[in-house]
N, C-alpha and C positions, 0 to 999 in steps of 0.2 A: 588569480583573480583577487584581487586588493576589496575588502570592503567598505561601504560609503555608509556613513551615516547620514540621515536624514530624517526631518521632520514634519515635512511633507511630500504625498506621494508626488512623484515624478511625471512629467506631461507625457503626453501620448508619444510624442516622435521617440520619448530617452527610453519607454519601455518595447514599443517598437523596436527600436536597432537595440537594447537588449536580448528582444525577443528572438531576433533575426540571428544575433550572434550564435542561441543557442540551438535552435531550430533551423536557420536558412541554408545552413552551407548542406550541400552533398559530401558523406565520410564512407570509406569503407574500412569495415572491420577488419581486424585481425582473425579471418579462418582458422588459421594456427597458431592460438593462442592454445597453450597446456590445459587451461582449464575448461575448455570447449571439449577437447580430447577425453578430459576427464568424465564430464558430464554426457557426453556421449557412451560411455559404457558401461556408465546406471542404469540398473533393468528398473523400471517404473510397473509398479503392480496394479493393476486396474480395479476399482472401487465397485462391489455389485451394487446397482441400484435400491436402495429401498425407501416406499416411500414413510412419509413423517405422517403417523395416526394423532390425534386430535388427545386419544386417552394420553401420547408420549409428553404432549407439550400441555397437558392440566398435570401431570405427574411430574414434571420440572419444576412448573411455577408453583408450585403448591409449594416447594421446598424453600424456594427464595424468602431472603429474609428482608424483610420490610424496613426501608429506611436505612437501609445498613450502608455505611461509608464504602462511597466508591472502589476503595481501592486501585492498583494499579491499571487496569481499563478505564477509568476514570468513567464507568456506567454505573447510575444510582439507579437503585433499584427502589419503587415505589409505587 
């Protein structure tokens, strides 16, 4: 796929049969594909429930630092 520059957005019908290109068709996967194989014989460990207490999330924010540069999450904290 070649990309297009442009400077304004595209009418309805060019993003349509975009859309169609990339959602319309019916595909079947690859069963056996290696990495399907692979991921099937990770044992997954199951997470006990607990719930979130009100003291857990005043003893978080209390730590957060005010105004501090987003950093990589690019979430300001304030």
């Amino acid at each position: 796929m070649k990309n297009i520059e442009r400077r304004e957005p595209p009418s309805m019908a060019e993003a349509e049969t975009y859309r169609m290109s990339l959602w319309g068709e019916e595909t079947q996967h690859n069963g056996r594909a290696e990495w399907i194989r692979g991921e099937q014989k990770v044992e997954v460990s199951h997470m006990d429930w607990m719930p979130i207490q009100i003291t857990d999330i005043t003893s978080h924010l209390s730590q957060v630092q005010i105004w501090k540069y987003p950093g990589n999450y690019q979430i300001q904290n304030y």
